[in-house]
N, C-alpha and C positions, 0 to 999 in steps of 0.2 A: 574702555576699548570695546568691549563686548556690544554696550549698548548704542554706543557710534555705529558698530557693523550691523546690528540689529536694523537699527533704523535705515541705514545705505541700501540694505537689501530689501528692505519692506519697501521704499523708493522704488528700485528697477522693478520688482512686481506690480506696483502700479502702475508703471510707463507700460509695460508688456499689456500689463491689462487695458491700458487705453489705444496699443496699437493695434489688439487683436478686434476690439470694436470698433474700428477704421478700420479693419480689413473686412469686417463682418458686413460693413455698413458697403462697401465697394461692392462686393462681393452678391450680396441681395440685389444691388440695380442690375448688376449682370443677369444674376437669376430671373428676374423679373421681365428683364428684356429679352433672352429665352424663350419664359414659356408664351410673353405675347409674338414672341414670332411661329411658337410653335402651335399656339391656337387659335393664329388668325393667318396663317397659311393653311392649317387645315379648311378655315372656311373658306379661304380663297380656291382651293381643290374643289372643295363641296360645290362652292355657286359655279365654280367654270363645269363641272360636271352637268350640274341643274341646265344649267346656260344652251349644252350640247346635245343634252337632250330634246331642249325644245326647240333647235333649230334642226337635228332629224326628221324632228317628229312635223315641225312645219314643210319641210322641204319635199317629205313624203305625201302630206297632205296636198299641196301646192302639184305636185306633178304627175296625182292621180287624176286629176281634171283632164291629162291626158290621155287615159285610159277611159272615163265616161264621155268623151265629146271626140269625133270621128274630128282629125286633127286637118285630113285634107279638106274638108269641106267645109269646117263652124273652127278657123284657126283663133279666129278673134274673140269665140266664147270660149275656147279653151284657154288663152292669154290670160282671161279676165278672168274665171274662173279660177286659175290656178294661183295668181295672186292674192284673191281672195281666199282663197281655205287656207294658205300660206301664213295670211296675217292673223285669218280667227285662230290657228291651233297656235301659233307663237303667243299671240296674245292670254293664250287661254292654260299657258303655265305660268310658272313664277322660278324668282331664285332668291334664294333665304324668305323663302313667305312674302316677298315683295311682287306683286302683280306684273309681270312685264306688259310697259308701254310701249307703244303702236313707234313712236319717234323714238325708242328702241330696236328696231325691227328693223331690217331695206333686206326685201325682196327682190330677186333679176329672176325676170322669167325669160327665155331660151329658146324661144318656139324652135329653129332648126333641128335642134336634137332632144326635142321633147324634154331639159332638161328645166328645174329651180333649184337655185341656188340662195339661202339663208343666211344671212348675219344675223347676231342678236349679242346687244351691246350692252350689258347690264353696269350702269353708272353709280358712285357714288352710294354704294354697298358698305353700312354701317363695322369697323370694326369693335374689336372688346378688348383687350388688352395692349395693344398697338398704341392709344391713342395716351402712355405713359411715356412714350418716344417722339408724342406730337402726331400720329400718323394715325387722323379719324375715319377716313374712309378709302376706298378699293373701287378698282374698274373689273370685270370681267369681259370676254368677247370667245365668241366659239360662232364656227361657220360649219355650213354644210351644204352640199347638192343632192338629189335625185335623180333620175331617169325615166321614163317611163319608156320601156324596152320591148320587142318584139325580131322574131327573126326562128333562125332552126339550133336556137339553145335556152334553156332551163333559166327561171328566176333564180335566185338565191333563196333561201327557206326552201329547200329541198326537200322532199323528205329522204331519208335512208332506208325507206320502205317502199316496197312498188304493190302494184298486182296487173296481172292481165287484166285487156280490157273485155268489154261482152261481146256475145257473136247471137245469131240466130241460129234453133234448133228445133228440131219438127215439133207435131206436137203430141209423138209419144214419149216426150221428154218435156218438153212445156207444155204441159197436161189441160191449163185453162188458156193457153195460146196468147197469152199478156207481155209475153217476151220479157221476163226477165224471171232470177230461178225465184222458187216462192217455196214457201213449208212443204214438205213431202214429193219433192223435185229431186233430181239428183244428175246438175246438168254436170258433163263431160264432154270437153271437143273434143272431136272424132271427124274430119274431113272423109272418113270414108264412109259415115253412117248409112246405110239405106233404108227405107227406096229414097228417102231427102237427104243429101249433106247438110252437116254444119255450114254454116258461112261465118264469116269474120271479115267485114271493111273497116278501116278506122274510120270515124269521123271526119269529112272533109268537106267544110262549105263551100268552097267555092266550083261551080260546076262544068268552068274550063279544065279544071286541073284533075278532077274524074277519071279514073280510066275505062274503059268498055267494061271492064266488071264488075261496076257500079249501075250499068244498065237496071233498071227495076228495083234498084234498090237504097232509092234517093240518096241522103247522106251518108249511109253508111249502115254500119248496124253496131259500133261501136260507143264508148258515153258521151255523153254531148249530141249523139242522135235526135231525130223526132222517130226515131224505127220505136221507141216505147213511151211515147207521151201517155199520160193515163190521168185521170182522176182516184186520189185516196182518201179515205177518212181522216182525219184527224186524231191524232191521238194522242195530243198533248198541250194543246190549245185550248179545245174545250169550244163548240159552239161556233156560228155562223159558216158563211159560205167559203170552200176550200178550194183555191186554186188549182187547175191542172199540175201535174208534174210535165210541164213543156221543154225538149232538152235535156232530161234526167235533172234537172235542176232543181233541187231540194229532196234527192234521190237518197234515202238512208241506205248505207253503205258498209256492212259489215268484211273488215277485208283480213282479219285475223285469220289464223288458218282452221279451215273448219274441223269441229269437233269430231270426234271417234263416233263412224256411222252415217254420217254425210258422205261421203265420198273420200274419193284417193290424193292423191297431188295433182291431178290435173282437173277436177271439181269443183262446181258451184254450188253452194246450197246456202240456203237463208228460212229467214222466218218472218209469215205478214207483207212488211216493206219493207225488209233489210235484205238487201243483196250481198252474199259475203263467198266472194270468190277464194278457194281456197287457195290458189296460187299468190300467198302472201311469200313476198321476197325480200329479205335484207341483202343490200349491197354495199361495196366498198366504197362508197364517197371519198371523192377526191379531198384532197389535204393541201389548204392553198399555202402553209408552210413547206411544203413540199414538190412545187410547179405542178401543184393539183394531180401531183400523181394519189392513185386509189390508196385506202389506208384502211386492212382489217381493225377490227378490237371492239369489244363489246362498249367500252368507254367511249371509244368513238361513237358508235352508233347513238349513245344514249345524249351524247353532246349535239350529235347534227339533229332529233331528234330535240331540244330544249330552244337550240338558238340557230342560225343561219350560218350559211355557208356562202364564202366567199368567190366558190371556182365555179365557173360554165360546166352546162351539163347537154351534150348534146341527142338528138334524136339520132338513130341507124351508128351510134358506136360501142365496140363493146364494152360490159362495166362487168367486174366478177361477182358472184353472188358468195356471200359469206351464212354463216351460223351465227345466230345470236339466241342471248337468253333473255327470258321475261319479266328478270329484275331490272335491267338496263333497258329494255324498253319502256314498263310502267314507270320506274322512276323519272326519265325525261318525257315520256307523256304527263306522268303528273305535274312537273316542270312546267309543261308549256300550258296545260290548265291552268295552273296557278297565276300569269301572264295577265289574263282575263277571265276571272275565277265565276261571275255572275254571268256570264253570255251563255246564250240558249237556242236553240234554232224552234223557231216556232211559223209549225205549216200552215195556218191562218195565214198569215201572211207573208208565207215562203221567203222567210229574211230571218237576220241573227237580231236579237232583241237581247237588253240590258247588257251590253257590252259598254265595257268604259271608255268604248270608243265612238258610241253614238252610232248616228247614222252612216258614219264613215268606217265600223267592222271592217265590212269585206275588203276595205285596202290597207288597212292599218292595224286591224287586232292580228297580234302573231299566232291565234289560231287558225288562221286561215291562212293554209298552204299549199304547196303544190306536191303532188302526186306524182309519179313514172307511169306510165303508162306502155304494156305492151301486148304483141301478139300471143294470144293464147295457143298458138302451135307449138308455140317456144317450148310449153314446159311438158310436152310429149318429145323434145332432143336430147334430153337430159344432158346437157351441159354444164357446165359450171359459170360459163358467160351467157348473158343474155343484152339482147339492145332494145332498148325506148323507143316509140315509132308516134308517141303521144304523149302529151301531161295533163292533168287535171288538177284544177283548182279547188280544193275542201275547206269544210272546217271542219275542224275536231271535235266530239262529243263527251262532255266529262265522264259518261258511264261507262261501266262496265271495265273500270278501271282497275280493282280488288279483285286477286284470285281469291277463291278458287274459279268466279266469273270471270276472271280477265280477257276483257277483248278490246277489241278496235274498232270503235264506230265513226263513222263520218258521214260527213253533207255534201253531196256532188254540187258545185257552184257551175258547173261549166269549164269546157276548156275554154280560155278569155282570149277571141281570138283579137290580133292586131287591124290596127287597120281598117277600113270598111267591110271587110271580110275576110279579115286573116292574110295571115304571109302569105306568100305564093312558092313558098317552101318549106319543110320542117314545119317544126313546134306548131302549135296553134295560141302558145300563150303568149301574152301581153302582160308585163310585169313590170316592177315596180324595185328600184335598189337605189342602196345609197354609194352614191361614185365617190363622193369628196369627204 
């Protein structure tokens, strides 16, 4: 009896042990079909991501041809134009290290609304663990549009920093009479100065839209002026002939607030070719979670400072000025260095050089952004609100990024005006966002 039960029971331990390796065996194809869903959906995330990016980045490409060709008069080079940079930067990424194809790609360009719109169809996208379900390959697809905008409000890439803009000042204050402030200057607006006043025009090309007291004082005396066109040395380049600074354009631009000894809050002072007005301002930028109403916080600042902002920003309304600190600035200044970490501005040839974005920088490297621009009266009302009455287009300079140096240097590119010669209201910029 013993060895009968013996054996019956050594029986059912077998049968257990052969159902537990049937459930083991079921059990594994589950597992298996698992993790190839869960790491060939990762790569389906990854290529549709790669995918979205290059149809931004074409779509941005594609509708900055509206910004280089005056759209009323050459609309058919700008058509053509804008299709083609469209398809070289689509072409000219990939998704999963696979090359994207041209019969990947369909372009609509928009002339009405200066808009392009991108597809970019990535076919037939190898998977890796999927294909134990039968399931060898994957489609991806990501669209996007452009704009190329103008009118009397602000691109996106804002910055959260402003400064006034320049004025003319006699010249026992502009000592070498070069109009703009230079080493051992210590300019201050003062409208009441004697026997000459200060002046202050904004910049305004077009010379219907002038007022009488612009009389003798061509376009203004604000940046983007010819009131300071000059010839500089070079100082970084190294060697051959150096273009004028025509339009403050490639104007180095210190707009940190100046050090102890320069002057008070309402001061310019620099050094060589750095203009560094000390009416550096942070503001409350709008929060397009929030119907673009303004949003203090040091975080914020250092965020709208790395990446872009979604809300309009207009000229003549009010925006509050806030307090911010220097770790939230350099770290999103470092931020957006890192962006395009090799770009350089080199006055040889008054352009951004080794950027990984080619010849097409100035419309596409996220170093180059737009400024607030305002009257230098302003910051003799001592207020807490101030309004934009101008913007300017920069790039950012990696130096001078490290306290206990820390500062802010930049490149005046121009205010970009729209059009043949700008709005005929507001803004003077002509920009560039992604709508879709």
């Amino acid at each position: 009896m013993l060895t009968q039960g013996t054996q019956s029971t050594r029986w059912r331990k077998s049968d257990e042990r052969g159902q537990a390796l049937a459930l083991a065996a079921v059990s594994m194809v589950a597992v298996i079909a698992m993790g190839a869903l869960a790491v060939d959906l990762g790569m389906a995330f990854a290529a549709r991501a790669a995918a979205q990016r290059a149809a931004d980045s074409a779509a941005l490409a594609g509708a900055s041809a509206f910004i280089d060709y005056n759209f009323a008069t050459h609309e058919a080079a700008a058509v053509q134009a804008a299709e083609a940079r469209a398809f070289e930067y689509a072409e000219s990424n990939d998704v999963l290290a696979r090359p994207i194809d041209r019969s990947q790609v369909t372009v609509w360009v928009i002339p009405e609304s200066q808009k392009v719109r991108v597809r970019i169809a990535a076919t037939d996208l190898p998977t890796w663990f999927a294909r134990v379900l039968g399931v060898y390959s994957m489609d991806v697809a990501a669209m996007a549009a452009a704009v190329a905008s103008d009118g009397g409000k602000s691109a996106q890439c804002v910055l959260p920093f402003s400064m006034n803009d320049l004025w003319h000042t006699p010249v026992q204050v502009d000592t070498n009479a070069n109009r703009i402030p230079d080493a051992g200057e210590e300019w201050s607006f003062d409208p009441d100065r004697q026997p000459e006043r200060d002046k202050y025009l904004t910049f305004n090309p077009n010379p219907e839209e002038r007022s009488e007291e612009y009389n003798g004082w061509g376009d203004g005396t604000g940046l983007g002026s010819s009131w300071r066109n000059q010839t500089l040395e070079c100082q970084h380049c190294g060697g051959g002939g150096i273009p004028p600074i025509v339009n403050d354009r490639g104007r180095r631009i210190w707009i940190k607030d100046a050090p102890q000894g320069v002057g008070g809050d309402e001061d310019a002072g620099g050094t060589d070719i750095m203009v560094g007005p000390g009416n550096f301002r942070i503001w409350e930028m709008p929060d397009p979670e929030q119907d673009c109403q303004g949003r203090p916080g040091a975080r914020w600042v250092q965020e709208n400072i790395a990446g872009c902002n979604a809300c309009d920003v207009y000229v003549d309304e009010p925006y509050k000025t806030q307090t911010g600190n220097i770790a939230s600035i350099k770290e999103g200044l470092q931020e957006l260095v890192d962006t395009d970490p090799g770009a350089y501005w080199c006055e040889d040839t008054q352009s951004i050089k080794n950027s990984k974005y080619g010849d097409n920088a100035e419309e596409l490297s996220p170093r180059v952004r737009i400024i607030p621009l305002w009257d230098p009266a302003q910051a003799l009302q001592g207020k807490s609100t101030f309004e934009f009455n101008n913007f300017g287009k920069i790039f950012v300079e990696a130096s001078g990024l490290n306290p206990p140096d820390f500062a802010i240097y930049v490149r005046f590119l121009g205010p970009v005006t729209g059009g043949s010669a700008g709005p005929s209201t507001g803004s003077l910029v002509k920009y560039l966002r992604l709508v879709e």
